[in-house]
DSSP file (Angstrom, degrees, kcal/mol; ACC not computed):
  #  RESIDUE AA STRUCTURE BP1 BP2  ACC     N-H-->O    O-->H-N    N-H-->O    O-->H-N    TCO  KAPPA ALPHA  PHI   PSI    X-CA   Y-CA   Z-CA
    1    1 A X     >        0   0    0      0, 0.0     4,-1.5     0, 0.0     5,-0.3   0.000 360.0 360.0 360.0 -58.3    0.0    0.0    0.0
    2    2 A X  H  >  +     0   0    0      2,-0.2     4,-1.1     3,-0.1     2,-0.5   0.706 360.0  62.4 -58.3 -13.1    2.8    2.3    0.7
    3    3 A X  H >4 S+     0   0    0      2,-0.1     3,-0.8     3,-0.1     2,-0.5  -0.105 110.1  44.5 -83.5-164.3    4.2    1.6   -3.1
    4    4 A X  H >> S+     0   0    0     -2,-0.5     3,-2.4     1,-0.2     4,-1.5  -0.722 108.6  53.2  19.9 -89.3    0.9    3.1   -4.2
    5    5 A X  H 3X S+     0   0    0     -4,-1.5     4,-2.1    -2,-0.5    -1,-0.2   0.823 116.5  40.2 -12.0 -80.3    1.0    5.7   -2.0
    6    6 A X  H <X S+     0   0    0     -4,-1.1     4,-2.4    -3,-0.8    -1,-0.3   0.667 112.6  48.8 -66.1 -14.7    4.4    6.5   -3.3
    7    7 A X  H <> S+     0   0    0     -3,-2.4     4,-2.1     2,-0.2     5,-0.5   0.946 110.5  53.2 -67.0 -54.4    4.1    6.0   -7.0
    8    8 A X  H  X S+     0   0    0     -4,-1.5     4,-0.7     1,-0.2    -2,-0.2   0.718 110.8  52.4 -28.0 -40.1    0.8    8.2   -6.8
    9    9 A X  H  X S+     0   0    0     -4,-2.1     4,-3.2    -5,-0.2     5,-0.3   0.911 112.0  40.8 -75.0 -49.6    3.3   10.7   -5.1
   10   10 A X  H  X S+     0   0    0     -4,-2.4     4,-0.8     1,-0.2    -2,-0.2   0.948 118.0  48.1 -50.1 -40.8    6.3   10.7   -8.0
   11   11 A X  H  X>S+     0   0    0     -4,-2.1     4,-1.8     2,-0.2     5,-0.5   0.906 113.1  46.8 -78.7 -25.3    3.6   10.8  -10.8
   12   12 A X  H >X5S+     0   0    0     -4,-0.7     3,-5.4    -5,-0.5     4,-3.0   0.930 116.2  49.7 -58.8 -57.0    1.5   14.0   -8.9
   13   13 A X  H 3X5S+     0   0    0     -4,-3.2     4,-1.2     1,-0.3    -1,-0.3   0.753 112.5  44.8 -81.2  -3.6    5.0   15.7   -8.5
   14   14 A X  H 3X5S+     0   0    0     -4,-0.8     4,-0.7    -5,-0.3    -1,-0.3   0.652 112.5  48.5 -97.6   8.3    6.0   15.3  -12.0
   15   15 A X  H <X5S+     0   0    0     -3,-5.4     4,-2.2    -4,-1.8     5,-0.3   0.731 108.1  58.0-104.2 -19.4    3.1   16.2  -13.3
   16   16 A X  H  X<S+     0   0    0     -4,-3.0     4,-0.8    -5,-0.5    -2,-0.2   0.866 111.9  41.3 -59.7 -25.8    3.2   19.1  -11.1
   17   17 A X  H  X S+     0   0    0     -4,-1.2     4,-0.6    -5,-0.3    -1,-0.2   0.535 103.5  57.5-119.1  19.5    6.2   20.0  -12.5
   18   18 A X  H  X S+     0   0    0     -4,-0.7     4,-1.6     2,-0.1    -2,-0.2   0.823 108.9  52.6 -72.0 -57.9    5.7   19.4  -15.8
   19   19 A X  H  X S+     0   0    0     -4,-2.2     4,-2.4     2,-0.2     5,-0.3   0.894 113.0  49.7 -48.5 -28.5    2.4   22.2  -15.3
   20   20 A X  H  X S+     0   0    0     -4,-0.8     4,-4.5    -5,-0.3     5,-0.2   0.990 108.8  50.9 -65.6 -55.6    5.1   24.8  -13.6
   21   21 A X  H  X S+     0   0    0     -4,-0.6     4,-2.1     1,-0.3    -2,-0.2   0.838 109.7  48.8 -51.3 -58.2    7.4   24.4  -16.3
   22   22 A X  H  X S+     0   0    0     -4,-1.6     4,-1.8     2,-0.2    -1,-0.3   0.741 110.4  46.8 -46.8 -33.2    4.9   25.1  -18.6
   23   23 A X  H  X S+     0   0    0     -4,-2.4     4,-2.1     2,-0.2     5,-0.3   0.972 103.2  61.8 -38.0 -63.2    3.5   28.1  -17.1
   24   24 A X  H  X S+     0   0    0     -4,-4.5     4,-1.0    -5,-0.3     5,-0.3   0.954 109.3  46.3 -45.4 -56.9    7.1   29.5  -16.6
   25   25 A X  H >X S+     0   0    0     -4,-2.1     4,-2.2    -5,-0.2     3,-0.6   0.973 112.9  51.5 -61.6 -41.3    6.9   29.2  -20.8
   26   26 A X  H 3X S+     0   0    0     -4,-1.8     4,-2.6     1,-0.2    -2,-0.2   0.899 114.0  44.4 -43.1 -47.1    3.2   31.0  -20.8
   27   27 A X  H 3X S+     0   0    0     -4,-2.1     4,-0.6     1,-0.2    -1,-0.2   0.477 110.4  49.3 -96.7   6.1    4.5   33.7  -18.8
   28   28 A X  H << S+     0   0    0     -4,-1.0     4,-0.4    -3,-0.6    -1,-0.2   0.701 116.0  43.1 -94.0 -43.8    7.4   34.2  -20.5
   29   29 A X  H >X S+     0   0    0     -4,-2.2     3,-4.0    -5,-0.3     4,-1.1   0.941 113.2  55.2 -73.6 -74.9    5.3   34.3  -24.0
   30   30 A X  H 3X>S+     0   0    0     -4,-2.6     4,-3.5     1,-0.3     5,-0.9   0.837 106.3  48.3 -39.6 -51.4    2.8   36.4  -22.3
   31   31 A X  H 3<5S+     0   0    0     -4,-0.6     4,-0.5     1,-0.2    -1,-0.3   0.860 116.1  47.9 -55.5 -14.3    5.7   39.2  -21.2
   32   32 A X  H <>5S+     0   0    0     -3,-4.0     4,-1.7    -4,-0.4    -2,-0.2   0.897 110.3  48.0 -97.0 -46.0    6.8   39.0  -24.7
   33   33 A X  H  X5S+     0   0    0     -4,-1.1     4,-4.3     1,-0.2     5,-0.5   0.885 111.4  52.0 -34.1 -50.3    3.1   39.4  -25.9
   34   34 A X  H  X5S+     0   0    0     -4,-3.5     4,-2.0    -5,-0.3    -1,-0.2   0.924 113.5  44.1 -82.2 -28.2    2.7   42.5  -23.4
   35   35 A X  H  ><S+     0   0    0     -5,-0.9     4,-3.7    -4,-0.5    -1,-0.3   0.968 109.4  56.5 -72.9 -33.7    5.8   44.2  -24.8
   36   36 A X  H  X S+     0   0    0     -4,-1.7     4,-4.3     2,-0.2    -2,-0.2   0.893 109.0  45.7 -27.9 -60.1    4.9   43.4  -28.2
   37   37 A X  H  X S+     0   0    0     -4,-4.3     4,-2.7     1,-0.3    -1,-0.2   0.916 113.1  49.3 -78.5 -40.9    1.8   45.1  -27.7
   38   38 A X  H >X S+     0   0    0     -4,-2.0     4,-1.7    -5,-0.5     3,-1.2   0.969 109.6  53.7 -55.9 -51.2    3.5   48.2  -25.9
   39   39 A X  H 3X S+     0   0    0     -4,-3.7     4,-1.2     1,-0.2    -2,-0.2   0.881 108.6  49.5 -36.8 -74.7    5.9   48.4  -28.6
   40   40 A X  H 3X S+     0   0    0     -4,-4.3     4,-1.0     2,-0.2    -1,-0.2   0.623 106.9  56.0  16.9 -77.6    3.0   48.6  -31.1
   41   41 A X  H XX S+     0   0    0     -4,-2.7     4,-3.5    -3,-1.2     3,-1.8   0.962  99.6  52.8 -42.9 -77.5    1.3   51.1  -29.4
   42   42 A X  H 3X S+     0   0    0     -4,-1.7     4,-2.1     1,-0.3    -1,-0.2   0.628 109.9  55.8 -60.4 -20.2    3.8   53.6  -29.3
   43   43 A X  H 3X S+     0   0    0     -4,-1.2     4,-2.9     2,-0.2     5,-0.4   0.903 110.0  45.3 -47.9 -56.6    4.0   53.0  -33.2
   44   44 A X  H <X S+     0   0    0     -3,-1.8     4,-1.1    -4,-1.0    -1,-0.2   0.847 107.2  52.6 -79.0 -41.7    0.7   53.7  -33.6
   45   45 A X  H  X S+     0   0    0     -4,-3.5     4,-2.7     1,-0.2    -1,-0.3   0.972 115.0  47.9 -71.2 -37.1    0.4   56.8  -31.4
   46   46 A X  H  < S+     0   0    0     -4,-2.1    -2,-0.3     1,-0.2    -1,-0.2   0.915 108.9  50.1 -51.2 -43.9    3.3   58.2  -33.5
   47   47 A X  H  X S+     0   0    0     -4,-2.9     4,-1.1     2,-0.2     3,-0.4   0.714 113.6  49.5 -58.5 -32.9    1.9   57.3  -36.8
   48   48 A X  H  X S+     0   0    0     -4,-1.1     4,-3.1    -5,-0.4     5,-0.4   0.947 108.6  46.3 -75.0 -78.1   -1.3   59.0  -35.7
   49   49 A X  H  < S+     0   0    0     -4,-2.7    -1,-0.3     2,-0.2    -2,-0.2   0.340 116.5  47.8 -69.6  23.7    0.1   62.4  -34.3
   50   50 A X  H >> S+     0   0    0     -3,-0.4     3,-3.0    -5,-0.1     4,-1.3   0.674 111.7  51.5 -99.3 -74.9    2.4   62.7  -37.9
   51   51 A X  H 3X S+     0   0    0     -4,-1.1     4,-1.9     1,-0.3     5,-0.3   0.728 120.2  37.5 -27.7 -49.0   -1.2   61.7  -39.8
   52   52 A X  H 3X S+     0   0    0     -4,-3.1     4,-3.4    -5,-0.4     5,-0.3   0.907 112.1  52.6 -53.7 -47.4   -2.7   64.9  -37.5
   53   53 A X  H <> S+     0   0    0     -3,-3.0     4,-3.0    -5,-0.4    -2,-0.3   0.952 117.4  40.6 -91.4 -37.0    0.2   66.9  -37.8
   54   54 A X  H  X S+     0   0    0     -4,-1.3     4,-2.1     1,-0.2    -1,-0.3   0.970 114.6  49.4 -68.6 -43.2   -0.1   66.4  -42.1
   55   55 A X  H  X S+     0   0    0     -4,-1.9     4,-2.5     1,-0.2    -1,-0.2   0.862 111.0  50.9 -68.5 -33.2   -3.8   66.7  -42.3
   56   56 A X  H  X S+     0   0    0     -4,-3.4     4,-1.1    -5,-0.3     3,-0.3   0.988 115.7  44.1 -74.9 -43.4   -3.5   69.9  -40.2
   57   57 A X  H  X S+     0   0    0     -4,-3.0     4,-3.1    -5,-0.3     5,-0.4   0.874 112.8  46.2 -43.6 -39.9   -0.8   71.3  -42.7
   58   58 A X  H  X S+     0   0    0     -4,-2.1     4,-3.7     2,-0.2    -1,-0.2   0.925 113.0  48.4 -80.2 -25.9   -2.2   70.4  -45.8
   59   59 A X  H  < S+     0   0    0     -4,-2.5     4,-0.4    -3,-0.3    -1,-0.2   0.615 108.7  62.3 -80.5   3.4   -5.9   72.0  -44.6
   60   60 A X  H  X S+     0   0    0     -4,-1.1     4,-2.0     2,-0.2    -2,-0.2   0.834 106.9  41.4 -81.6 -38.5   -3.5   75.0  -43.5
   61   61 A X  H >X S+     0   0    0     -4,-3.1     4,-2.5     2,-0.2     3,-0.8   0.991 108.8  56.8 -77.0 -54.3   -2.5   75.4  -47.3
   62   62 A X  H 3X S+     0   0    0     -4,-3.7     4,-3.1    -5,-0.4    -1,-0.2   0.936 112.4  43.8 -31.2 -47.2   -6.0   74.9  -48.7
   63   63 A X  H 3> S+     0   0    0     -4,-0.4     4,-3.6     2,-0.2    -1,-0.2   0.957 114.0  49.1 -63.7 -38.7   -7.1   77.9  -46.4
   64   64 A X  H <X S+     0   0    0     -4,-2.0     4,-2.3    -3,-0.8     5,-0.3   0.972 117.5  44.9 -82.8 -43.5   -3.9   80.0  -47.4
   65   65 A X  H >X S+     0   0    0     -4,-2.5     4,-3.7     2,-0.2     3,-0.6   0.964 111.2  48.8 -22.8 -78.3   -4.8   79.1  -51.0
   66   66 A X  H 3< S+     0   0    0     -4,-3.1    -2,-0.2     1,-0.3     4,-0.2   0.707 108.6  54.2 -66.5 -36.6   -8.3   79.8  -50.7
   67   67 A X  H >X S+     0   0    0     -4,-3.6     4,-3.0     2,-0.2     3,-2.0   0.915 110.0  52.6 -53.5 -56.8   -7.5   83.3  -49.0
   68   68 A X  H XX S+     0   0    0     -4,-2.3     4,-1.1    -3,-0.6     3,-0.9   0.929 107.9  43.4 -28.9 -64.7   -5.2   84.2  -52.2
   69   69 A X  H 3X S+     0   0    0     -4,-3.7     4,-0.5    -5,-0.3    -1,-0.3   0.565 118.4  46.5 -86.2   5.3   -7.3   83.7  -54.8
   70   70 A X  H <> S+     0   0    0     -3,-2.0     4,-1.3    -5,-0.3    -1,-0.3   0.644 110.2  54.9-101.9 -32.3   -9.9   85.4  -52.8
   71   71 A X  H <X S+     0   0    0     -4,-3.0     4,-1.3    -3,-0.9    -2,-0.2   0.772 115.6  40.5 -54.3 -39.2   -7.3   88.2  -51.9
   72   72 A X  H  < S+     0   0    0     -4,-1.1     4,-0.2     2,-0.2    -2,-0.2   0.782 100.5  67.3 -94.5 -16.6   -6.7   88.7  -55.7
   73   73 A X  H >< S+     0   0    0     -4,-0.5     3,-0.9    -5,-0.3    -2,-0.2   0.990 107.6  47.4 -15.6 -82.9  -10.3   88.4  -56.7
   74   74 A X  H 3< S+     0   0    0     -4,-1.3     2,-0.3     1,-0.2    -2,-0.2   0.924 119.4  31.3 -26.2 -66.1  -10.5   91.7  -54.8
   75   75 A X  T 3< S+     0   0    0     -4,-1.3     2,-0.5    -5,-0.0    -1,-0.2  -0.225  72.6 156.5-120.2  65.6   -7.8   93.5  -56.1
   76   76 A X    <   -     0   0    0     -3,-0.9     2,-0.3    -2,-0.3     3,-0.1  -0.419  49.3-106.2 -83.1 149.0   -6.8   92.7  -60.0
   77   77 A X        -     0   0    0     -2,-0.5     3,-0.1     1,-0.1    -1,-0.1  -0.332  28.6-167.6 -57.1 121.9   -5.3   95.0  -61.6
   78   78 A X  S    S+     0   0    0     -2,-0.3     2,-0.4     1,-0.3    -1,-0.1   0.699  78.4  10.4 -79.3 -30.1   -7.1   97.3  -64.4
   79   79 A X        -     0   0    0      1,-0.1    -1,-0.3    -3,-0.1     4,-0.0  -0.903  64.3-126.9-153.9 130.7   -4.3   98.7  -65.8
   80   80 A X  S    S+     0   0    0     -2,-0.4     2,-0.3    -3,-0.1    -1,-0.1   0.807 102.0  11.3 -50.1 -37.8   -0.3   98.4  -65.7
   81   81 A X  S    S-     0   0    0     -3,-0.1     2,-0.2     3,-0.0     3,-0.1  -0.837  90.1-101.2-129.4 147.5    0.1  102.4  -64.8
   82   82 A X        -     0   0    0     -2,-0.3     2,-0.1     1,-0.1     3,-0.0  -0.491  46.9-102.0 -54.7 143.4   -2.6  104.9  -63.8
   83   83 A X        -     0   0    0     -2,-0.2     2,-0.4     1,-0.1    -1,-0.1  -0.464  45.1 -92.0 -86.6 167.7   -3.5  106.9  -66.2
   84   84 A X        -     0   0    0     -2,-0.1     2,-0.4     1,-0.1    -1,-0.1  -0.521  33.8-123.6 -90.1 125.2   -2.1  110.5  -66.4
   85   85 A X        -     0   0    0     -2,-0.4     2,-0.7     1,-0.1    -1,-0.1  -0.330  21.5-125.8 -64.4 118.2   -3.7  113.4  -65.0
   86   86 A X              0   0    0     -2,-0.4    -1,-0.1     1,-0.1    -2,-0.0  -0.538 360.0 360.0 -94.8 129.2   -4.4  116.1  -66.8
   87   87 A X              0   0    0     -2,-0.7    -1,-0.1     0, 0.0    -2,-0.1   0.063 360.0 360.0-116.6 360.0   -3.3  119.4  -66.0
C-alpha cells in the first residue's frame, strides 16, 4: 500500500512540475506578448500624431490658397500704370 502511496506521489509531483514548467513558458510568451503590444502602441500613437500633424498642414494650405485667390479676386489690376492726370 505504501508503493501506491508513493508512486501516486512521483507521478503527482512530476506532473506538477511538468504544469510549472509550462506556465514559466506562458509567462514568458505572455511578457513578450505584453511588450509586443507596448511596442506597437507607441507606433501607432506616433503614426497618428504625424497623420494629424499632415492633415492639419495640408488643410492650412488649402485655407492659405483659398485666402489668395480670394485676396486677388478683390484687387486685380485694371491697368499696368494709372492713367495721367491732366493738368
Amino acid at each position: 500500500m505504501s508503493e501506491d502511496l508513493q508512486k501516486d506521489f512521483n507521478l503527482a509531483n512530476e506532473e506538477l512540475q511538468k504544469a510549472m514548467t509550462e506556465l514559466k513558458g506562458l509567462e514568458e510568451l505572455r511578457n513578450q506578448k505584453v511588450s509586443q503590444i507596448y511596442e506597437i502602441n507607441g507606433k501607432v500613437k506616433y503614426l497618428r500624431s504625424k497623420l494629424n500633424e499632415e492633415s492639419v498642414k495640408e488643410e492650412g494650405i488649402k485655407e492659405k490658397s483659398e485666402k489668395k485667390e480670394e485676396n486677388q479676386k478683390d484687387f486685380k489690376r485694371v491697368a499696368e500704370y494709372p492713367p495721367d492726370k491732366e493738368e
